[in-house]
Phi, psi and omega in degrees: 000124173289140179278163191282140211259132180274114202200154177305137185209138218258086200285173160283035156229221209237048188235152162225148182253156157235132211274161149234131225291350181272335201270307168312332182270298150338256181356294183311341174251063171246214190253148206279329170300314143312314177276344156298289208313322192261359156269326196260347153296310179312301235269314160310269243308302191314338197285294191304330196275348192266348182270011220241133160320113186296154181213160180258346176252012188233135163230150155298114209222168184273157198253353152242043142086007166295180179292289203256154173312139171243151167230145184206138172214115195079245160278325202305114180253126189213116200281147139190206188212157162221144174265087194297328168309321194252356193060072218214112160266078206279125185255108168253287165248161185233115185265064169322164187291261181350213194351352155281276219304301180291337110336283130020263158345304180281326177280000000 
């Protein structure tokens, strides 16, 4: 089964996610079963995030104060962000195990 092609898309809340075309191109050489299971983990997270009340005193953040957010499956690593202003889960990178092994490798 081919997975559905990574492009900004619209969940069933009122969150829409979006790729950044490097990420995307990531995604795209994974295994078509990985990119189901890891579009519908994403496709939850908006879901939750969409049940959670917008607040002005909150932002979403990573629990060591980086900017973005993390997701994992497996090796697979996937940076990201979400926006309560624009209602927006934004996928900024994407690590394969190759390339976490080569990162790795230089520190």
């Amino acid at each position: 089964m081919t997975p559905p092609a990574w492009t900004d898309w619209l969940t069933g809340s009122f969150f829409r996610i979006r790729i950044a075309p490097a990420a995307a191109e990531k995604l795209g050489q994974l295994r078509a079963e990985t990119q189901l299971r890891l579009r519908q983990m994403l496709q939850d997270i908006a879901e939750l995030a969409d049940l959670v009340p917008p607040s002005t005193g909150r932002a979403w953040t990573a629990s060591d104060g980086s900017s973005l957010l993390q997701l994992q499956l497996g090796r697979i690593n996937v940076r990201y962000s979400i926006s309560e202003a624009t209602r927006t889960l934004t996928i900024e990178h994407v690590i394969p195990p190759d390339d976490l092994e080569d990162f790795e490798d230089v520190g």
